[in-house]
VOPADREN-695625 format. One record per residue (C-alpha): residue in one letter; x, z, y. Coordinates in steps of 0.2 Angstrom, whole numbers, plus 5000, padded with zeros to 4 digits. Each point is the difference from the previous one (the first is absolute). Example, Ala and Ser with C-alpha at 12.3 -4.5 7.8 and 13.67 -1.06 7.14 Angstrom:
+--------+------+------+------+
: residu :   px :   pz :   py :
+--------+------+------+------+
:      a : 5062 : 5039 : 4978 :
:      s : 5006 : 4997 : 5017 :
+--------+------+------+------+
***
This chain:
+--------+------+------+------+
: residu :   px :   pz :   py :
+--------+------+------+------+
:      x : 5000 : 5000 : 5000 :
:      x : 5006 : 4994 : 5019 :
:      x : 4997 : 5013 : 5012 :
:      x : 4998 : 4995 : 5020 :
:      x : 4994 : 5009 : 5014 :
:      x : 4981 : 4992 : 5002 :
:      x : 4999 : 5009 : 4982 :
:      x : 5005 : 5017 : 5007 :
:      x : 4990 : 4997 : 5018 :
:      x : 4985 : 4995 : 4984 :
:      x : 5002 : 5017 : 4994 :
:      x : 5001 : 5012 : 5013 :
:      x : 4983 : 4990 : 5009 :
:      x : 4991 : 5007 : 4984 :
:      x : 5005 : 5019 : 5006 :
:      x : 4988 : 5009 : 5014 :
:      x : 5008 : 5010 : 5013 :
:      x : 4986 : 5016 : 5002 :
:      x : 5006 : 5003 : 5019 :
:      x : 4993 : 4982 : 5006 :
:      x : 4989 : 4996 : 4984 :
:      x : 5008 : 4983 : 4999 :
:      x : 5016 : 4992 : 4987 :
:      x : 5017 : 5005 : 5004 :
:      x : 5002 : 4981 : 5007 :
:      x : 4986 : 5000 : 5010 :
:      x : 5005 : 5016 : 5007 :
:      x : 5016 : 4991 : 5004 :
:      x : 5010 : 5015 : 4991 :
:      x : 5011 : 4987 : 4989 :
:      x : 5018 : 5001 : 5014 :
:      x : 5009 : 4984 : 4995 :
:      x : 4998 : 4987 : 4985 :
:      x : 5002 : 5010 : 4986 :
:      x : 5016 : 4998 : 4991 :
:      x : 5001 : 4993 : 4983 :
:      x : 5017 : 4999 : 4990 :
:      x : 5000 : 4993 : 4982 :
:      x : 5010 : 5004 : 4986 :
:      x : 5021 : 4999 : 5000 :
:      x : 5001 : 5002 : 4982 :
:      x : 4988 : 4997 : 4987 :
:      x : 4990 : 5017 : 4996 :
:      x : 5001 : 5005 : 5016 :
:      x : 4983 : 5002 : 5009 :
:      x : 4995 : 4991 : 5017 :
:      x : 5001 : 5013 : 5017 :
:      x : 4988 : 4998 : 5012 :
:      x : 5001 : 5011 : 5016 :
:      x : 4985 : 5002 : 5012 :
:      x : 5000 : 5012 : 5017 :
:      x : 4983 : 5007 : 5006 :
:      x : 4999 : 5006 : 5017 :
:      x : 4985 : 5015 : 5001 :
:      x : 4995 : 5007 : 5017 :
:      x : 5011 : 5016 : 4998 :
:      x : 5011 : 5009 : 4987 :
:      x : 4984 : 5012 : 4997 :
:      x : 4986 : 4988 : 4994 :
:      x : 4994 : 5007 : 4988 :
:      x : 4998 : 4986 : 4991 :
:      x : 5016 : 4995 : 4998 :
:      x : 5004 : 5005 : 4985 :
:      x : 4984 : 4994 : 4991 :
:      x : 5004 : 4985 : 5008 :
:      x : 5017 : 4995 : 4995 :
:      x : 4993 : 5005 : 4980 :
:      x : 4988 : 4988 : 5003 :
:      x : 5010 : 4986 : 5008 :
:      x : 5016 : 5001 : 4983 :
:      x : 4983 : 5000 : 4988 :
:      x : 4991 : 4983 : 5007 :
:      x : 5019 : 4991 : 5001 :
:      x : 5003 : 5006 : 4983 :
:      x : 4982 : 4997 : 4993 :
:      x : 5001 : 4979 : 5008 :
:      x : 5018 : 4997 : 4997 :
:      x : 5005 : 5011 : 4983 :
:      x : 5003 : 5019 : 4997 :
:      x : 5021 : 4996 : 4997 :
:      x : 5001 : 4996 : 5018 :
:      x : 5011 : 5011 : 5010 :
:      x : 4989 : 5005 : 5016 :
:      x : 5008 : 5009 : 5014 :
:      x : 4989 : 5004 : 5017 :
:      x : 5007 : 5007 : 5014 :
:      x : 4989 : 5007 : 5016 :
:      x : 5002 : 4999 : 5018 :
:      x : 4990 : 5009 : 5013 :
:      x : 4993 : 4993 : 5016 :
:      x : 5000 : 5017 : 5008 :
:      x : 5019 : 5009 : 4996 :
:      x : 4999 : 5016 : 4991 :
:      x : 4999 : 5015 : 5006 :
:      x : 5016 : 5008 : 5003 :
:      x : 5007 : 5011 : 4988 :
:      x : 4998 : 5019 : 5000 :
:      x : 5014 : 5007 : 5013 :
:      x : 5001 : 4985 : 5010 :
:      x : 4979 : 5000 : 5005 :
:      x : 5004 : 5007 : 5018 :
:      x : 5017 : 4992 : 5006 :
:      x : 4998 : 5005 : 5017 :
:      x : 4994 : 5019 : 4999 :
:      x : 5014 : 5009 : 5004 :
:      x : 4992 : 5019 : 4997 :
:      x : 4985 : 5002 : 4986 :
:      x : 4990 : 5018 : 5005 :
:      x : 4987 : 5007 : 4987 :
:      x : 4989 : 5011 : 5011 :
:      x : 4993 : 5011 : 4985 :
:      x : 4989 : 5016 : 4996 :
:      x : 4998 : 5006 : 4983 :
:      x : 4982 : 5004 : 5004 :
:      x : 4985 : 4993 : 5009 :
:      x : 4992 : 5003 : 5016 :
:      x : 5018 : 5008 : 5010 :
:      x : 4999 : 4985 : 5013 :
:      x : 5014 : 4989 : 4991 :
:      x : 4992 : 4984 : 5007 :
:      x : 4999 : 5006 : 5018 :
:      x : 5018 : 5005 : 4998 :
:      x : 5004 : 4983 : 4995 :
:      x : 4989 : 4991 : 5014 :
:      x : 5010 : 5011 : 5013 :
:      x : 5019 : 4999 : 4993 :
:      x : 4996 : 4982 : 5000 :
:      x : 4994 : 4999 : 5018 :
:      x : 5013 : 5011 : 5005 :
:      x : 5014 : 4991 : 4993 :
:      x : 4994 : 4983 : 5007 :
:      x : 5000 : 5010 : 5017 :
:      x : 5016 : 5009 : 4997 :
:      x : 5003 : 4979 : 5001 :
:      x : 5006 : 4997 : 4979 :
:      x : 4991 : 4986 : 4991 :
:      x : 4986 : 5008 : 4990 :
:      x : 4989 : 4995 : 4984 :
:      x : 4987 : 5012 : 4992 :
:      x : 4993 : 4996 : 4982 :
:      x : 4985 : 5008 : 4997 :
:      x : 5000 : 5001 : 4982 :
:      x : 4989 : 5013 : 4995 :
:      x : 4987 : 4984 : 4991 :
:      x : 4985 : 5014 : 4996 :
:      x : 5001 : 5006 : 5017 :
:      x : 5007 : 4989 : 5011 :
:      x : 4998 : 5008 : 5020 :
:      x : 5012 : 4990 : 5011 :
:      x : 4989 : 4988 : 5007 :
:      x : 4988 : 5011 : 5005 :
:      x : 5016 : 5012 : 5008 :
:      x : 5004 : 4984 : 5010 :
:      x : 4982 : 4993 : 5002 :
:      x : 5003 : 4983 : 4994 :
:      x : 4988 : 5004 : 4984 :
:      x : 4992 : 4980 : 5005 :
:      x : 5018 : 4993 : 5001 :
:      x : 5002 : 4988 : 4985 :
:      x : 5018 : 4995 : 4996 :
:      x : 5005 : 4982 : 4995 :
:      x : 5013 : 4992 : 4991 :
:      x : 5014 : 4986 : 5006 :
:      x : 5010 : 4989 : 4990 :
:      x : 5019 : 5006 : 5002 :
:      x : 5017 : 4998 : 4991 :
:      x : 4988 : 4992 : 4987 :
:      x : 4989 : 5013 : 4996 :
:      x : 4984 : 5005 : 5008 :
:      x : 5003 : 5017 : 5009 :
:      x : 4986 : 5013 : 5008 :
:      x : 5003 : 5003 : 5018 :
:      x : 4999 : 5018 : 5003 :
:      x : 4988 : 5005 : 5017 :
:      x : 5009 : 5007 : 5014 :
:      x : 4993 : 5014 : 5009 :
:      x : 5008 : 5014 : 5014 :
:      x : 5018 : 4991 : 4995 :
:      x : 4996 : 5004 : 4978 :
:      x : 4999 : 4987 : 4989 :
:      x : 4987 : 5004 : 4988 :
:      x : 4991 : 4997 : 4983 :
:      x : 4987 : 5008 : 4989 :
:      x : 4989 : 4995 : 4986 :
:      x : 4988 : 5006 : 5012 :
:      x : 5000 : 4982 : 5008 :
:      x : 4997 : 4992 : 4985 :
:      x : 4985 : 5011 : 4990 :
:      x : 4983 : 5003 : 5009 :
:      x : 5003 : 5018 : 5009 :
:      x : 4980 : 5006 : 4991 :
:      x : 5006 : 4995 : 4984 :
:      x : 5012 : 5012 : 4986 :
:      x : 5013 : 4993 : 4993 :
:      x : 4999 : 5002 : 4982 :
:      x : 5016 : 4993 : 4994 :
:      x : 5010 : 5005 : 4986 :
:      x : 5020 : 5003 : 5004 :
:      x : 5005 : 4982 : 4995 :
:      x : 4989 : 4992 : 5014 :
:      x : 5003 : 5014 : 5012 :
:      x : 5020 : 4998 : 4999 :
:      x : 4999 : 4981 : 4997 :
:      x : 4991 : 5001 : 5018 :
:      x : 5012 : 5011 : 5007 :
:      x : 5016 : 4990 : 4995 :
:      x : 4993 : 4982 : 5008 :
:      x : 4996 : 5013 : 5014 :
:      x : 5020 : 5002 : 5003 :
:      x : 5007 : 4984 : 4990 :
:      x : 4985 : 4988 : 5008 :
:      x : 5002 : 5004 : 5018 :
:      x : 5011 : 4995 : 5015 :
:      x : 5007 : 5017 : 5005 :
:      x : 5016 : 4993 : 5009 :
:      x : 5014 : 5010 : 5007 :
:      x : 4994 : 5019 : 5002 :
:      x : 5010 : 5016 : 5003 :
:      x : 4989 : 5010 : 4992 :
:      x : 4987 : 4996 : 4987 :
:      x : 4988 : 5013 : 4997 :
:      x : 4989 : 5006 : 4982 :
:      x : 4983 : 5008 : 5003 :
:      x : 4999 : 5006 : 4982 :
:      x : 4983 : 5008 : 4991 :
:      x : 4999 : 5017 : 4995 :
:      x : 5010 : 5006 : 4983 :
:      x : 5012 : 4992 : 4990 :
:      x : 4991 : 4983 : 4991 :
:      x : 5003 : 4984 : 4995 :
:      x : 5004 : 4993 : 5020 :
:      x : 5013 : 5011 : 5002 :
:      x : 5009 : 4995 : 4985 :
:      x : 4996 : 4983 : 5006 :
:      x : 5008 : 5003 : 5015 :
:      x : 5014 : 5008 : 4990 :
:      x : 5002 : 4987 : 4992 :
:      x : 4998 : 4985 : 5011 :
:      x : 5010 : 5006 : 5016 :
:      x : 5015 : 5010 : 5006 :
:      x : 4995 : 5013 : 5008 :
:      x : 5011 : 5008 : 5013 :
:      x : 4991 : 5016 : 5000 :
:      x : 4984 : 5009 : 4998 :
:      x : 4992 : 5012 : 5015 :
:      x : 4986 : 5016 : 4992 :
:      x : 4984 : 5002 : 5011 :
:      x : 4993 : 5019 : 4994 :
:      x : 4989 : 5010 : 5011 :
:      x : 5006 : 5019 : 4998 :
:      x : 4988 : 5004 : 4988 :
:      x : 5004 : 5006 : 4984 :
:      x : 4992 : 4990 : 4987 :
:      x : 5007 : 4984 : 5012 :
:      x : 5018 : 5007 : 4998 :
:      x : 4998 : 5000 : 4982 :
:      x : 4996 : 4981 : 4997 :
:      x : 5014 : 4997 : 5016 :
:      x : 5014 : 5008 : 4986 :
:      x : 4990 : 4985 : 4988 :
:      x : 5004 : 4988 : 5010 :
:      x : 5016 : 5005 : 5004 :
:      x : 5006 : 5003 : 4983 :
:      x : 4994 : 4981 : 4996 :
:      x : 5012 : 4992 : 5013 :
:      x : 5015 : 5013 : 4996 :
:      x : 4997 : 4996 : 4982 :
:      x : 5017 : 4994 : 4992 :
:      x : 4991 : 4984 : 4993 :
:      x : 4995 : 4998 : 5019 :
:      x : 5012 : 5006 : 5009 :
:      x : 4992 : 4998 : 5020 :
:      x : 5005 : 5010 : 5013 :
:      x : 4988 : 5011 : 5008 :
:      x : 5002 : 4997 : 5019 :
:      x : 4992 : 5015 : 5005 :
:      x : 4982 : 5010 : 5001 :
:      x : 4987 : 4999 : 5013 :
:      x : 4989 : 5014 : 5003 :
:      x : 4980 : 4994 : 5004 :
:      x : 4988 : 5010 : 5006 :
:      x : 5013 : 5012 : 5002 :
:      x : 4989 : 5010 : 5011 :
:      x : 4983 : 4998 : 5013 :
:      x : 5002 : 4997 : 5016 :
:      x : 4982 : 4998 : 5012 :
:      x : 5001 : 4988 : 5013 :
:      x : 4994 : 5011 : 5013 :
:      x : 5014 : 5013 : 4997 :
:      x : 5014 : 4990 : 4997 :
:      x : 5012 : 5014 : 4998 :
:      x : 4990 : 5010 : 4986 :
:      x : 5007 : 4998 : 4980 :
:      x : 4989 : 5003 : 4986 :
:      x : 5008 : 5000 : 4984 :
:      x : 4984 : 4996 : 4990 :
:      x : 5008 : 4993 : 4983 :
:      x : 5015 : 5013 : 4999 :
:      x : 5016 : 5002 : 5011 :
:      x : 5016 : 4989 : 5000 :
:      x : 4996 : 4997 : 4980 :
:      x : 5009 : 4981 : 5003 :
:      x : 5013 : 5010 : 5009 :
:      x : 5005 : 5012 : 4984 :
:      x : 4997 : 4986 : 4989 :
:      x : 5013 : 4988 : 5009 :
:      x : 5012 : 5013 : 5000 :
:      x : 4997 : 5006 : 4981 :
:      x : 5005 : 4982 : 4994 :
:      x : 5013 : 4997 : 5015 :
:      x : 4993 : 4986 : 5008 :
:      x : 4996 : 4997 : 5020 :
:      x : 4984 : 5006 : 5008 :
:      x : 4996 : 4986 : 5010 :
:      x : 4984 : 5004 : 5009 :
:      x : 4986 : 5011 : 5000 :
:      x : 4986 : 4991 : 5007 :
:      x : 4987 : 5012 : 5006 :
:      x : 4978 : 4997 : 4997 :
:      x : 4994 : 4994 : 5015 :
:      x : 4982 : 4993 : 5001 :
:      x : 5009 : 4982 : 5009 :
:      x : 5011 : 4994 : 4986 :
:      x : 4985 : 4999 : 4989 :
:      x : 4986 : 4992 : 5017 :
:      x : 5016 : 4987 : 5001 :
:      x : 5003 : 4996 : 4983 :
:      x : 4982 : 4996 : 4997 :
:      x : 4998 : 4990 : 5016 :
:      x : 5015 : 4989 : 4994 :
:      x : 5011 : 5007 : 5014 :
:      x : 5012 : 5012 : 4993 :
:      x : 5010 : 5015 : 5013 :
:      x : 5017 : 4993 : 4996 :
:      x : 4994 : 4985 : 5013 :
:      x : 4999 : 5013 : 5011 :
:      x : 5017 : 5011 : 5005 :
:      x : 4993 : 5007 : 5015 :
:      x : 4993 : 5012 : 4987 :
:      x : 5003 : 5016 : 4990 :
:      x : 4996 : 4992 : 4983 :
:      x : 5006 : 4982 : 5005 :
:      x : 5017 : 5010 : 5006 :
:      x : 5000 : 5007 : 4982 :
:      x : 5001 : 4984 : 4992 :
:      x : 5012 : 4993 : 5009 :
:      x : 5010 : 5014 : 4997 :
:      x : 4999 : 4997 : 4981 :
:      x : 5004 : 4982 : 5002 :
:      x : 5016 : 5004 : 5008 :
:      x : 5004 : 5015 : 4987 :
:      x : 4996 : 4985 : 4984 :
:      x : 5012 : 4989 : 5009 :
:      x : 5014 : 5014 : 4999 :
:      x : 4997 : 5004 : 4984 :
:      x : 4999 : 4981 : 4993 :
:      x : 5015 : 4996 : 5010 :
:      x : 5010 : 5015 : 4991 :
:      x : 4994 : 4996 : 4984 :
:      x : 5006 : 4983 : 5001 :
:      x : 5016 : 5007 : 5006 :
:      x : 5004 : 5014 : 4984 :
:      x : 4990 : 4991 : 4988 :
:      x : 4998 : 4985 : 4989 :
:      x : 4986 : 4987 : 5002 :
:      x : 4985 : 5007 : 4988 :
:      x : 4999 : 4991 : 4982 :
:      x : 4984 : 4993 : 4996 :
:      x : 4993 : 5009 : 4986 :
:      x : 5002 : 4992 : 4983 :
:      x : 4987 : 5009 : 4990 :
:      x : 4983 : 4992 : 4991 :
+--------+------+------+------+
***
């Protein structure tokens, strides 16, 4: 039997592409001729090559595809012919893990141990902060069951889109108050639960720093969820990340899960530096008497904590009735400087910046976490 390329182009038109519905010819997937080579020596079998080109290095029908394609060749031209396929991308592959953000030059997890401690306004404010303070900021809201950031920035309507760059489409993250931002909150109806299992919720999260157009930033900060869970090992496992901060109001039963989440980073399979505690809530001060302090969850518990497991106190943020009004109206008080509380934010800003800069200096750069 002669083998010639109208045989192979024969073949691969009897094979249906499930992304367009249509033969692999007509979805214009076959890249060149295909190549056939017969025999040298007698016994030898003919080699045909053939590349396919697929949107993206994850269709997920790839695989099935290709299975499909070396079956039909065989099947019309005889099962002893030797079929290699080869696959091309119209949009490059993502970039491999430890090279996803290039340009970020300092990787902050802002993270809590427990729920409800005001982890996210802490993130919402550094961030501000820091692009005040004048550095180039991103925050990545990934909490995926609760996202809050584009409420915290009032851009809950803004819906990102995607350009084509460097071959590969890219989100472009929304800029607000000098951030720029992203959350699954953009993407998923704000009425609606998220019941996801972990696979989807990290598969989102992972296009959510791989997928997007960060660019150059000093300072790239996580919002994490509550506990220790699959999107933290995610993160683990996906970036390098210079350092993690502790939110904990002085309470008790908060101090306990802020030891948890210590403990996860300074674990020796994790091995991230704790950059320092903050202190929320640390105690109640009434607009009209600015001056009063009322320690309603416990006194300086933060405070003992940081010195107990040696690291920085880097601020105690006081409960002020504003810093919730502002967050909820999408104008948080770090805009403001003129203030008490916004004065207390841009004071933690400056202190992560002294603490990043001498970690960088007496440490190395964080391993991503190698674990399954």
């Amino acid at each position: 039997m002669t083998l010639y390329p109208k045989l192979i182009m024969d073949a691969l038109a009897t094979v249906t592409y499930a992304g367009t519905k249509k033969n692999l010819v007509e979805s214009e997937m076959v890249a060149d001729t295909p190549s056939v080579a017969a025999p040298s020596t007698e016994g030898e079998p003919w080699k045909v090559k053939v590349v396919l080109v697929f949107p993206r290095d994850t269709d997920p029908f790839l695989k099935s595809t290709v299975k499909a394609a070396e079956a039909a060749i065989k099947y019309h031209c005889g099962q002893d012919v030797e079929v290699t396929i080869e696959t091309e991308f119209k949009t490059a592959p993502r970039p491999e893990v430890g090279q996803m953000l290039p340009g970020v030059k300092n990787i902050i997890a802002v993270s809590s141990g427990k729920g409800g401690v005001g982890k996210s306004t802490v993130s919402a404010n550094l961030a501000i902060a820091l692009a005040r303070l004048g550095y180039k900021v991103g925050l990545l809201d990934t909490d995926i069951f609760g996202p809050s950031m584009p409420k915290m920035f009032h851009v809950e309507d803004e819906k990102p889109y995607a350009i084509h760059k460097d071959g590969r489409d890219l989100i472009i993250p929304v800029e607000k108050y000098g951030v720029k931002l992203l959350s699954i909150g953009f993407f998923v109806s704000p009425d609606t639960a998220t019941l996801w299992r972990g696979g989807m919720a990290t598969s989102a999260l992972k296009q959510l720093i791989a997928d997007a157009d960060w660019g150059e930033l000093d300072y790239f900060i996580l919002d994490t969820p509550p506990g220790t869970s699959d999107i933290h090992l995610t993160l683990l496992q996906t970036l390098p990340i210079t350092g993690a901060v502790i939110v904990s109001t002085p309470q008790a039963v908060a101090l306990a899960d802020a030891r948890k989440g210590i403990d996860m980073y300074r674990n020796e399979k994790v091995n991230v530096p704790i950059l320092g505690l903050i202190e929320n809530m640390a105690w109640f001060t009434p607009a009209e008497l600015p001056e009063n302090k009322y320690y309603i969850f416990g006194k300086e518990g933060c405070k003992k904590l940081a010195e107990e497991m040696d690291v920085p106190l880097l601020a105690q943020i006081p409960l002020v009735q504003s810093i919730c009004d502002n967050g909820d109206a999408g104008t948080p008080v770090a805009l403001n400087s003129d203030t008490a509380t916004g004065l207390a934010f841009i004071s933690l800003a400056q202190a992560v910046v002294t603490v990043v800069n001498r970690r960088n200096k007496e440490k190395p750069k964080t391993q991503i976490v190698g674990m399954k």
